[in-house]
MISE-244977 format. One record per residue (C-alpha): residue in three letters; x, y, z. Coordinates in steps of 0.25 Angstrom, whole numbers, padded with zeros to 4 digits, always signed. Layout:
MISE-244977
AlaXYZ
...
This chain:
MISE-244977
Unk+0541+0486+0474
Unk+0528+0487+0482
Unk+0537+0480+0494
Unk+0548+0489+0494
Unk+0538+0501+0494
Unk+0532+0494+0507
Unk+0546+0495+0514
Unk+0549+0510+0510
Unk+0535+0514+0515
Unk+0538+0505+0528
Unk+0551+0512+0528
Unk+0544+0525+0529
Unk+0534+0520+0539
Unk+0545+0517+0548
Unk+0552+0532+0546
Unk+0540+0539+0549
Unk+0535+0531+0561
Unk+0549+0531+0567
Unk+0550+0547+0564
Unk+0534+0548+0571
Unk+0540+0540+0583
Unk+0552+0550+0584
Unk+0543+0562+0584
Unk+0534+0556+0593
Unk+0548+0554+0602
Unk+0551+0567+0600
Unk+0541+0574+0602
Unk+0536+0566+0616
Unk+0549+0563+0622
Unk+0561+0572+0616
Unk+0560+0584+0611
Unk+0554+0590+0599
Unk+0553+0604+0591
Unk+0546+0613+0600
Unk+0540+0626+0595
Unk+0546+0639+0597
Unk+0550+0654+0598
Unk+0560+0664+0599
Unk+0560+0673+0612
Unk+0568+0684+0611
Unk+0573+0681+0624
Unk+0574+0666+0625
Unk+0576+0661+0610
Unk+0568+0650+0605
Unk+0560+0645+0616
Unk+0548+0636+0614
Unk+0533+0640+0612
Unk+0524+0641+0625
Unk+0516+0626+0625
Unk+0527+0619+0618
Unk+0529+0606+0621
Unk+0544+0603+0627
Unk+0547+0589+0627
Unk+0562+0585+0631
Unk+0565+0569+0635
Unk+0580+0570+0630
Unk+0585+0567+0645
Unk+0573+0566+0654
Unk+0558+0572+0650
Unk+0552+0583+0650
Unk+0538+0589+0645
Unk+0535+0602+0646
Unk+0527+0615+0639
Unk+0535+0628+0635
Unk+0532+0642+0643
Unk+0530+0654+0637
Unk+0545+0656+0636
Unk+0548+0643+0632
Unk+0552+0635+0645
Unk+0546+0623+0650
Unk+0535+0623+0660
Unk+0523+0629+0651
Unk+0518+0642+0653
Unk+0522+0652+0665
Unk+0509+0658+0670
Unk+0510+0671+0677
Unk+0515+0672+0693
Unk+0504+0673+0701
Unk+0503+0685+0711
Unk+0513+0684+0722
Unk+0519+0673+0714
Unk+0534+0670+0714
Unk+0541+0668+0701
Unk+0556+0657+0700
Unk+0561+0657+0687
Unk+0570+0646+0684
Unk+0580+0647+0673
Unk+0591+0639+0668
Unk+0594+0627+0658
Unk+0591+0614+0654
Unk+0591+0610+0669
Unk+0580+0620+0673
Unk+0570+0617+0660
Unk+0572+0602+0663
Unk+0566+0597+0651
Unk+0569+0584+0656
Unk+0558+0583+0664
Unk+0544+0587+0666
Unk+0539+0601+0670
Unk+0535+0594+0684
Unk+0550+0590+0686
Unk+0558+0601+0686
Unk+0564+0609+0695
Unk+0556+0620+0692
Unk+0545+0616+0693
Unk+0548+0607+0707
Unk+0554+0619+0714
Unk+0540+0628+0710
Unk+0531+0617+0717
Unk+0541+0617+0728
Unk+0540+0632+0730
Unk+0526+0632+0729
Unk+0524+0624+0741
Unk+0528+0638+0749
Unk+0526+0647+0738
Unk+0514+0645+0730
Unk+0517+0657+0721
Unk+0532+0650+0717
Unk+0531+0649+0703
Unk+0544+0643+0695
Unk+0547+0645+0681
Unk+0556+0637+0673
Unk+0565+0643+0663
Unk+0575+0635+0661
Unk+0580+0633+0645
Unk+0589+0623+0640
Unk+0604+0628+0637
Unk+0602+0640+0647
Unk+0613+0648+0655
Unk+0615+0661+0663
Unk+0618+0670+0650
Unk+0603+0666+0647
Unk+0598+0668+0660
Unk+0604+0681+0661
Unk+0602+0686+0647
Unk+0586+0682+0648
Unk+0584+0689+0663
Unk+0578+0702+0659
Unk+0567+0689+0651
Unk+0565+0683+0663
Unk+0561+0694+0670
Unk+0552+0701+0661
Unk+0544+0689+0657
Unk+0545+0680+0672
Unk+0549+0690+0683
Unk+0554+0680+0690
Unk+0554+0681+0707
Unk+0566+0671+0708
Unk+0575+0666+0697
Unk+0582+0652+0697
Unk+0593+0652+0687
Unk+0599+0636+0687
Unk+0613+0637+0679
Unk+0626+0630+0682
Unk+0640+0635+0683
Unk+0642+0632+0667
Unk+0629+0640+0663
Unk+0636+0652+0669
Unk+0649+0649+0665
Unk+0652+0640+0651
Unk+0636+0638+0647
Unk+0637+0656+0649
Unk+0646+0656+0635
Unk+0639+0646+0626
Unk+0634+0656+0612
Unk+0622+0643+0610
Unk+0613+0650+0621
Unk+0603+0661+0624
Unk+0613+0670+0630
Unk+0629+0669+0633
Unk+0639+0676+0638
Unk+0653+0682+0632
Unk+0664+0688+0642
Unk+0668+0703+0638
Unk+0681+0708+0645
Unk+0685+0703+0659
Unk+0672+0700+0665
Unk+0661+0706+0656
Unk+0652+0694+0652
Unk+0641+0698+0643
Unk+0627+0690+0638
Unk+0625+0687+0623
Unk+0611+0684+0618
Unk+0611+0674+0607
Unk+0600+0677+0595
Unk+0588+0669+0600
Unk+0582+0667+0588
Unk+0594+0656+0587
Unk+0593+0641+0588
Unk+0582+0639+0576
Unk+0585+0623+0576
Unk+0572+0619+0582
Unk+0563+0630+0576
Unk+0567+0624+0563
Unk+0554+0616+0559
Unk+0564+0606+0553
Unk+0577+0607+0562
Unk+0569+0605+0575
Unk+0563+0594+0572
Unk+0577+0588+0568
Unk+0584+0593+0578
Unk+0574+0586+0588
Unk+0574+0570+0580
Unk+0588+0573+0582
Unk+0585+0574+0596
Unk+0578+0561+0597
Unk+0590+0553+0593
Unk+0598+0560+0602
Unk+0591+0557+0615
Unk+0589+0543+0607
Unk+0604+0544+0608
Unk+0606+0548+0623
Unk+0596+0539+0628
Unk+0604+0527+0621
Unk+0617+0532+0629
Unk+0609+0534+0642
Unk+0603+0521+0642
Unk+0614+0511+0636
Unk+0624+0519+0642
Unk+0632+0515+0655
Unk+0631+0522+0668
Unk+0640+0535+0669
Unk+0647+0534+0683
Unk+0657+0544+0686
Unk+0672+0540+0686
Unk+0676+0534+0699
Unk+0683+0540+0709
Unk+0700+0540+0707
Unk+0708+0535+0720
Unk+0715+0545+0729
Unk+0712+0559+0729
Unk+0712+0568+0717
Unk+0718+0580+0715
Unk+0706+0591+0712
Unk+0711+0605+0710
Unk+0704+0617+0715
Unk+0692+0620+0705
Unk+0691+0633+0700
Unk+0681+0641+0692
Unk+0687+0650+0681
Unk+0686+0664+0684
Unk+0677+0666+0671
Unk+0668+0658+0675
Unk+0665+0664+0686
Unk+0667+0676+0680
Unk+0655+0674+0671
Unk+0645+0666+0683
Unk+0649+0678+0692
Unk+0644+0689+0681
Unk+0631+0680+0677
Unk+0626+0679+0692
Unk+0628+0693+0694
Unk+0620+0695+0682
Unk+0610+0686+0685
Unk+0608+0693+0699
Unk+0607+0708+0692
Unk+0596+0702+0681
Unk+0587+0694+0689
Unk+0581+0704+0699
Unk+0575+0693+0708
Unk+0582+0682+0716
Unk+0591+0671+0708
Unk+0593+0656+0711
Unk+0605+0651+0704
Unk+0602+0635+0702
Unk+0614+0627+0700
Unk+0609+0611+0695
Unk+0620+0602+0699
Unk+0629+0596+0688
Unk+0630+0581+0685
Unk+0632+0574+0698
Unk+0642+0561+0694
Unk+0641+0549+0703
Unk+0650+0537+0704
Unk+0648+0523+0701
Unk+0644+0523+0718
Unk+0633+0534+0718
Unk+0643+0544+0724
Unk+0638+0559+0717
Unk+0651+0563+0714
Unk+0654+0580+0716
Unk+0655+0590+0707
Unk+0669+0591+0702
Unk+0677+0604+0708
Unk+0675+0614+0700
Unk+0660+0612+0699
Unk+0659+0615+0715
Unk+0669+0626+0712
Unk+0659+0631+0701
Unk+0647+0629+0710
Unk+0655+0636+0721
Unk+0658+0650+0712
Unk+0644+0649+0707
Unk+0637+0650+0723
Unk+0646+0661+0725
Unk+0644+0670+0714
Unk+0628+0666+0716
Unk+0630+0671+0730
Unk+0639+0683+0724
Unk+0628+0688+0717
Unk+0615+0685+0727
Unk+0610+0671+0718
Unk+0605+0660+0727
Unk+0614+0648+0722
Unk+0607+0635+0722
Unk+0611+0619+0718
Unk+0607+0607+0720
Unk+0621+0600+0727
Unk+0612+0587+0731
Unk+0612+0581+0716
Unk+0627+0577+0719
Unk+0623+0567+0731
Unk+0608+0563+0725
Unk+0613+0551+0718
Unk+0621+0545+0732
Unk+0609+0548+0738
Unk+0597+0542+0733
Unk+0604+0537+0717
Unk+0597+0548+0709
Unk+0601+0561+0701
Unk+0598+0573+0698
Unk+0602+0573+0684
Unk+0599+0564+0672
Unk+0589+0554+0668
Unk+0597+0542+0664
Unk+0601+0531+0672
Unk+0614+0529+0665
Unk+0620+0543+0665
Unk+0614+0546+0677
Unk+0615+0562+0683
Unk+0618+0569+0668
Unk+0607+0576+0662
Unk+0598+0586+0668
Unk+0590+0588+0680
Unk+0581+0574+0684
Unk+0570+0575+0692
Unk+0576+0572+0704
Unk+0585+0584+0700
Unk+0574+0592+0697
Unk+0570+0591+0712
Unk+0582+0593+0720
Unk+0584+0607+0713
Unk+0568+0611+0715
Unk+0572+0607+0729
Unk+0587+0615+0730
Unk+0578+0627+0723
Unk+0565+0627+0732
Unk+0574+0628+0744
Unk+0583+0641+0739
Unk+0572+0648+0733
Unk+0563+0645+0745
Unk+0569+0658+0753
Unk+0568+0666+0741
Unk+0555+0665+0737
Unk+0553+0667+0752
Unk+0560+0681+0752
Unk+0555+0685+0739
Unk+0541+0679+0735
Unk+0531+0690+0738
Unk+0523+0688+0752
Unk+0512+0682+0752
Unk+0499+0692+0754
């Protein structure tokens, strides 16, 4: 008796050590219920001073701003200051590396170096896309007043990701081309407020990136398909008229909310390369889409800007600038090498502008 009560107890043992070294996991190196509130603008965001820990893909440490973004606290511009606000998805919060790494955070050091008054401020929010830049203007201007506002969204966050009812804001057609914003109740998406869903949810979470690290790491090398002989047949690419429909009436309604000058960021896509190294183009109707987006940036005065060197950076000198695994190299998000080509493609367009519109120095 005494020895089967022994076992059970070690049994027990077992559990709550392994269950202690999975918190410790997921509270160090993955993610873990943080605390937070409802803003009647942005939903639930995280409390100022939270913790954000993310190593799902790469790994990234951060503290939570006053409106919940990463980057800690954002002080007060000083006089004759100059304020960027970045805003945009998943690809702009970059919790997959450190505060240091980002993009953000390289192009204000760069900026500095002519304009000591630059300061660059990260807004970037997971899941994000033009209907919730647009339907949060009026917020970010009464609580930033920004100088220069940097909006990075692809084609698809102003054409399919525009429609999804999961986020913030979307968008719904009327007749012809009336397109009208739809505000979802904030106070949605309880899941992780719920002192026993979130913690759930997050365990769950641990096994997942278990999970995807297994794939990554014991996984073969994903090349793109080799080239067939001969000549293909490729047919003209073209972009459906209500996509371009609905990105035309977005960008004029991004240039009529924002009364100061806009920079549109477009982050390259997966750039594929062959089993030779060779960075394989875009396909047709993504040159297409990027060539309808420049011109209706140009249409409605945005200053388009995108990083085209990531497609050539692998034949170059064999890096990316996506992903963090060896095996599926260049899916993910932004690496650091990423990180630092578009600091660099942003430093040098918003160079002139802060040149014409920083105040003068006394």
């Amino acid at each position: 008796m005494k020895k089967k009560l022994s076992k059970i107890l070690k049994v027990l043992a077992a559990a709550v050590l392994a269950l202690a070294v999975m918190e410790v996991i997921l509270r160090l190196a993955v993610t873990y219920p943080i605390p937070l509130r409802l803003d009647p603008n942005l939903g639930w965001i995280a409390r100022e001073g939270s913790l954000l820990i993310d190593g799902t893909e790469g790994y990234g440490v951060s503290r939570a701003g006053q409106y919940g973004w990463r980057g800690g606290h954002i002080p007060p511009v000083p006089d004759g200051g100059f304020r960027i606000l970045v805003i945009g998805d998943s690809i702009t919060e970059a919790m997959q590396v450190r505060d240091e790494v980002t993009f953000c955070n390289q192009l204000e050091q760069r900026l500095r170096e002519a304009h000591p008054g630059v300061q660059v401020v990260n807004a970037g929010s997971s899941g994000w896309s033009m209907p919730d830049v647009l339907g949060n203007a009026a917020f970010f201007e009464e609580k930033l007043d920004p100088d220069l506002v940097v909006v990075q969204a692809a084609w698809r966050d102003l054409t399919s990701n525009a429609i999804g009812k999961g986020q913030g804001f979307w968008e719904i057609a009327g007749e012809g081309k009336d397109i009208h914003l739809v505000q979802n109740d904030p106070s949605g998406g309880r899941v992780l407020t719920n002192p026993i869903l979130g913690p759930l949810y997050c365990h769950s979470a641990l096994a997942r990136y278990g999970l995807f690290r297994l794939k990554l790491y014991l996984g073969q090398k994903q090349d793109a398909p080799p080239k067939k002989e001969g000549k293909p047949e490729v047919k003209s690419p073209e972009v459906p008229q209500i996509e371009r429909d609905r990105a035309d009436w977005e960008l004029r309604e991004l240039a009529a909310r924002f009364p100061v000058p806009v920079v549109l960021l477009d982050v390259p896509g997966y750039p594929a390369v062959n089993s030779n190294g060779i960075a394989i183009e875009p396909p047709p109707i993504e040159q297409e889409q990027r060539r309808v987006y420049r011109a209706l940036a140009k249409k409605h005065h945005l200053t388009y800007v995108r990083q085209a060197s990531f497609y050539g950076l692998y034949a170059s000198d064999q890096e990316f600038g996506r992903g963090f695994s060896r095996h599926n190299p260049a899916t993910g998000h932004l690496n650091p090498r990423g990180h630092a080509l578009i600091a660099d493609a942003l430093a040098q367009a918003l160079e002139p502008i802060i040149n014409r519109e920083a105040p003068a120095a006394p």
